[in-house]
VEXDRENNU-694756 format. One record per residue: residue number from 1; residue in three letters; z, y, x of N, C-alpha, C in turn. Coordinates in steps of 0.2 Angstrom, whole numbers, plus 2048, in hexadecimal, padded with zeros to 3 digits. Layout:
BEGIN
+-----+---------+------+---------+--------+-------+----------+---------+------+---------+--------+
: num : residuo : n_up : n_north : n_east : ca_up : ca_north : ca_east : c_up : c_north : c_east :
+-----+---------+------+---------+--------+-------+----------+---------+------+---------+--------+
: NUM :     ALA :    Z :       Y :      X :     Z :        Y :       X :    Z :       Y :      X :
...
+-----+---------+------+---------+--------+-------+----------+---------+------+---------+--------+
***
This chain:
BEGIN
+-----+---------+------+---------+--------+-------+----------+---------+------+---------+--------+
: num : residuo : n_up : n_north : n_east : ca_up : ca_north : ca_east : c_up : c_north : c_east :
+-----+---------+------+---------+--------+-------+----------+---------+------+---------+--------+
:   1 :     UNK :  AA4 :     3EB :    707 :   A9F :      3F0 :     705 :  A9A :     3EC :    701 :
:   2 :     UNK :  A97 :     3F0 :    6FB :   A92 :      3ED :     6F4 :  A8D :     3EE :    6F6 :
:   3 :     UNK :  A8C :     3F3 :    6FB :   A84 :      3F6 :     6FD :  A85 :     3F8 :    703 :
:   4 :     UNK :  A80 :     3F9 :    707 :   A7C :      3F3 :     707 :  A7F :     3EA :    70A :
:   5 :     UNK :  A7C :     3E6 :    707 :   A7E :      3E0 :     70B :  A7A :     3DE :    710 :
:   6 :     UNK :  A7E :     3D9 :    712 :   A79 :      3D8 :     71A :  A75 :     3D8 :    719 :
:   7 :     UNK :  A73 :     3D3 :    715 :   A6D :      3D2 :     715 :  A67 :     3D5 :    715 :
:   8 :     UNK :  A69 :     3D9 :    712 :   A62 :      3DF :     713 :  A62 :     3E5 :    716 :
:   9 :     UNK :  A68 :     3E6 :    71A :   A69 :      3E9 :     720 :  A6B :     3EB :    724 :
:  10 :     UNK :  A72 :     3E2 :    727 :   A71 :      3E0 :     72F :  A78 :     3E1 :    72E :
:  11 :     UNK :  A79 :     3DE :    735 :   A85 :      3DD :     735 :  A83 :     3DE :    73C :
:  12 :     UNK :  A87 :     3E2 :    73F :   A8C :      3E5 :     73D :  A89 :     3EB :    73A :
:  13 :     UNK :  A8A :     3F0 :    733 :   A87 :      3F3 :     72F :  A87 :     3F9 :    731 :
:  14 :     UNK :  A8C :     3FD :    733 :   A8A :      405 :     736 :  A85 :     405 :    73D :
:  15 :     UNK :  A84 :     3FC :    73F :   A80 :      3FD :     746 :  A77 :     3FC :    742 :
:  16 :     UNK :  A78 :     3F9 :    73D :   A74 :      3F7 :     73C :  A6E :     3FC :    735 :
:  17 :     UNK :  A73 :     3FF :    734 :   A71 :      405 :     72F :  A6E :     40A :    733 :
:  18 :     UNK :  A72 :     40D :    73C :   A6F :      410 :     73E :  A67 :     40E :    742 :
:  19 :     UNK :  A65 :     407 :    742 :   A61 :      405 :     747 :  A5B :     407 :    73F :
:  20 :     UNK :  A5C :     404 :    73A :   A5A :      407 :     735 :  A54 :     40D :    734 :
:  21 :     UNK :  A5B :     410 :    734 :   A56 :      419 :     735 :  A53 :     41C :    739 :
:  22 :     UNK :  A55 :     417 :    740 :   A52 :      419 :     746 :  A47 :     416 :    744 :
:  23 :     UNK :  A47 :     410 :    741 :   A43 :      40D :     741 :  A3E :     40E :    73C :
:  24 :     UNK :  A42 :     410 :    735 :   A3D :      410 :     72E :  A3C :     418 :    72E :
:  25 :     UNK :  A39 :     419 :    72B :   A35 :      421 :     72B :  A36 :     422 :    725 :
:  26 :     UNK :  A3A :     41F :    722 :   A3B :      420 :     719 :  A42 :     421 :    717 :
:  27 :     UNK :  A45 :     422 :    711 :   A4C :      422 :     70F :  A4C :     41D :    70D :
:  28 :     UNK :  A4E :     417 :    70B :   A4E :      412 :     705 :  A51 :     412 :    6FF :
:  29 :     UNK :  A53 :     418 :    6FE :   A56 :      418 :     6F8 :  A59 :     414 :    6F5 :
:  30 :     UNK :  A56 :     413 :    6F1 :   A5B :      40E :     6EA :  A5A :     403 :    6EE :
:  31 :     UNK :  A56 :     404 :    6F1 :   A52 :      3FE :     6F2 :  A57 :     3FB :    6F4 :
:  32 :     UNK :  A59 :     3F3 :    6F3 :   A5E :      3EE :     6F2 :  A66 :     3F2 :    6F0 :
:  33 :     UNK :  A64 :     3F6 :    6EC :   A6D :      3F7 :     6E8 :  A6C :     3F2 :    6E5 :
:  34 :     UNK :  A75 :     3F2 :    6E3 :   A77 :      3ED :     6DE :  A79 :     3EE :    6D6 :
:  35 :     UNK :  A71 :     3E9 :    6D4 :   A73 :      3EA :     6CD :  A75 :     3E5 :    6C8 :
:  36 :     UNK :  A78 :     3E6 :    6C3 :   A7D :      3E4 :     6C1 :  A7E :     3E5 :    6BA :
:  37 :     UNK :  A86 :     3E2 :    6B8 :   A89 :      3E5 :     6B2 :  A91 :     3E2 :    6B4 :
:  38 :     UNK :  A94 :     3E5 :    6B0 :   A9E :      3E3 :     6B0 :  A9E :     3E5 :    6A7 :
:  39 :     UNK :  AA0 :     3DD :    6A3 :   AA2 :      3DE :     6A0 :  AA7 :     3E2 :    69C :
:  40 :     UNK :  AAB :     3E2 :    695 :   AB2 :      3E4 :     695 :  AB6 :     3E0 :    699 :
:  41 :     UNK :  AB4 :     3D8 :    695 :   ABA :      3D3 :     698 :  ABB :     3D3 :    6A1 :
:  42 :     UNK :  AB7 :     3D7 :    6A4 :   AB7 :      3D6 :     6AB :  AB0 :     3D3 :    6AD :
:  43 :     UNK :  AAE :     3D0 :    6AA :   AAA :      3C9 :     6AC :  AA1 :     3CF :    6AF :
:  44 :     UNK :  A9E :     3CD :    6B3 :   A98 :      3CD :     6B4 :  A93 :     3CB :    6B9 :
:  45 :     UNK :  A90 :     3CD :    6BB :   A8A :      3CC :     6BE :  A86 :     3D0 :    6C2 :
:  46 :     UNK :  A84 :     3CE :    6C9 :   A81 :      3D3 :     6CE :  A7B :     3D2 :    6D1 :
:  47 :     UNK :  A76 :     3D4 :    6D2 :   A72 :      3D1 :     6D7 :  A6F :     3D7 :    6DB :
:  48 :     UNK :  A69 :     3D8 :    6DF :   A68 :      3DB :     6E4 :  A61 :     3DD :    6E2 :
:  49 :     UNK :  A60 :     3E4 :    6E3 :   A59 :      3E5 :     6DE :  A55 :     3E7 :    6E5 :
:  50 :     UNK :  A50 :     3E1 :    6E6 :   A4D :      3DF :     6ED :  A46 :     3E1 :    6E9 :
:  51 :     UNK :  A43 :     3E4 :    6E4 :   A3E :      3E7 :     6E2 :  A40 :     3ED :    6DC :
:  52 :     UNK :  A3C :     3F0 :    6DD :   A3C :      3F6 :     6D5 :  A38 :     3FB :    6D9 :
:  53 :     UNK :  A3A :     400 :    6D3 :   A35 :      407 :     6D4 :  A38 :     40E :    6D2 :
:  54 :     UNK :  A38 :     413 :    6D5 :   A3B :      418 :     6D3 :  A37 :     420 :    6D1 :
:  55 :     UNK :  A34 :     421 :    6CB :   A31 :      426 :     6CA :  A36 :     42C :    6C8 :
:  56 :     UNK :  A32 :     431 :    6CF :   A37 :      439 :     6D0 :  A30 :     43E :    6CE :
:  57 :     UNK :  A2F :     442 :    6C9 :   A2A :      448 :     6CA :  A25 :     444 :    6C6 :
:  58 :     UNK :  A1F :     446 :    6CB :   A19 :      43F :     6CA :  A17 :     43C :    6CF :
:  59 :     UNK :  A1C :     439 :    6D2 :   A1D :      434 :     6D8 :  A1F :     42D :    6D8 :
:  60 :     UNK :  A1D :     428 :    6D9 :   A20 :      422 :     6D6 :  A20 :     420 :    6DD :
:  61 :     UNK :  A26 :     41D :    6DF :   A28 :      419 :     6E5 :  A2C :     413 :    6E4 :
:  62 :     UNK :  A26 :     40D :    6E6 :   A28 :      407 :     6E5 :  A29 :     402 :    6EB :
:  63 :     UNK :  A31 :     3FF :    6E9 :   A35 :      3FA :     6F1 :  A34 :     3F3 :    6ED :
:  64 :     UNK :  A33 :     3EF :    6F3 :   A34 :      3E8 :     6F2 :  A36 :     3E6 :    6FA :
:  65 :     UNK :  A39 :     3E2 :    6FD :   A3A :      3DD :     700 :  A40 :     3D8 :    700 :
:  66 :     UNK :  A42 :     3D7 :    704 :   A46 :      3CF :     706 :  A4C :     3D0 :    709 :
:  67 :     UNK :  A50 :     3CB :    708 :   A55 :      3CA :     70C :  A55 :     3C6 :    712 :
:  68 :     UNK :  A58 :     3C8 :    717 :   A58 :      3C6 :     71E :  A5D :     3C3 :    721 :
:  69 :     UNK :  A5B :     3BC :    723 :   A60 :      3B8 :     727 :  A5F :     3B5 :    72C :
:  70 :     UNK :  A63 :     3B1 :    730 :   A62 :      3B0 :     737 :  A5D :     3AA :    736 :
:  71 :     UNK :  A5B :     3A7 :    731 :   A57 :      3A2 :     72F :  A4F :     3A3 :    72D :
:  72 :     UNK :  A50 :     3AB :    72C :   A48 :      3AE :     729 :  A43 :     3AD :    72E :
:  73 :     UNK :  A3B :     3AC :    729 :   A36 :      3AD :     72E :  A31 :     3B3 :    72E :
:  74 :     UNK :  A2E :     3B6 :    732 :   A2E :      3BD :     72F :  A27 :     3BE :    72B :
:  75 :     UNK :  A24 :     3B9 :    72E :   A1D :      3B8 :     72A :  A20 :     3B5 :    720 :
:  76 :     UNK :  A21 :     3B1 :    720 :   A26 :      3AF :     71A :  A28 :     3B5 :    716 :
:  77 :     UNK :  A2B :     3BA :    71A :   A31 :      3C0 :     714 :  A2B :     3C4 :    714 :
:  78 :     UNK :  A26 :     3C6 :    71A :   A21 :      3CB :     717 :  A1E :     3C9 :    712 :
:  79 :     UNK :  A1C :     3C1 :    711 :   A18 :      3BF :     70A :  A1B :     3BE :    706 :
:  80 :     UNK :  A22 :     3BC :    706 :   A26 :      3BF :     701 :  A28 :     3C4 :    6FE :
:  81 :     UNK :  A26 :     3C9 :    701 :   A29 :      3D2 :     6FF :  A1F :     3D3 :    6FB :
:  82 :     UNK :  A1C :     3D2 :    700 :   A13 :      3D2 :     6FB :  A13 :     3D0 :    6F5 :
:  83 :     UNK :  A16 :     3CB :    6F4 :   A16 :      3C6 :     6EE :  A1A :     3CA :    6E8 :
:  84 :     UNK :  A21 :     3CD :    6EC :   A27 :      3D1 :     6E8 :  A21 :     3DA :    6E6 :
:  85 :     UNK :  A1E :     3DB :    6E9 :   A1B :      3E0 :     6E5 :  A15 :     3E0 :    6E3 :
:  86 :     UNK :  A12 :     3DB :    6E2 :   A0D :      3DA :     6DD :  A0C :     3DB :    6D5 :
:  87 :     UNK :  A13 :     3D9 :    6D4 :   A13 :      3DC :     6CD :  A15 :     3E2 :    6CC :
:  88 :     UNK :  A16 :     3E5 :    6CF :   A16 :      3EC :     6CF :  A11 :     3F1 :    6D0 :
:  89 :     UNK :  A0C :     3ED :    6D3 :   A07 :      3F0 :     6D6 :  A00 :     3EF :    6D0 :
:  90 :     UNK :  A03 :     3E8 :    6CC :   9FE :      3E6 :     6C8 :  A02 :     3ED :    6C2 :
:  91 :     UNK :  A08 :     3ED :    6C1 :   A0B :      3F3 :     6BC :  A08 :     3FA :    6BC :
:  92 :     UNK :  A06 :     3FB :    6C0 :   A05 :      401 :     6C2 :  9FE :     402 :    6C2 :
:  93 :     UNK :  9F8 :     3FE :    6C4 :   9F2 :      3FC :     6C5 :  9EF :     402 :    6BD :
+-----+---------+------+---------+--------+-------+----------+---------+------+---------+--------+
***
């Protein structure tokens, strides 16, 4: 599976997607899809969109966080994910 990866939302993945929804009050929408490109010749590039912004109407909804491993601290990835919308925050200011 491309989306989502563990990392950002846990293995075993249907157990983990439910504890998910049980928890967050939100959708996440588009947050940590895989963005990318595929060449003609086949060749390309992927990475994990752990920030951006989604303007619906006149609503703007901005994700940023982290990826999660059995080695994270959680003080660390919250200052990490602060750091990851800053400029978003300064974009929009």
């Amino acid at each position: 599976m491309l989306h989502p990866t563990a990392a950002v939302a846990g293995t075993p993945t249907v157990d983990a997607q439910k504890l998910i929804a049980e928890l967050e009050p939100f959708d996440r929408g588009r947050y940590a899809g895989p963005v990318g490109w595929i060449g003609a010749d086949g060749d390309g590039e992927w990475a994990i969109a752990l920030r951006g912004a989604l303007l619906q109407d006149n609503q703007i909804t901005a994700y940023a966080g982290c990826g999660i491993v059995a080695e994270s601290e959680p003080v660390a990835e919250l200052e990490e994910t602060e750091l990851k919308f800053k400029p978003i925050r300064e974009a929009l200011a």
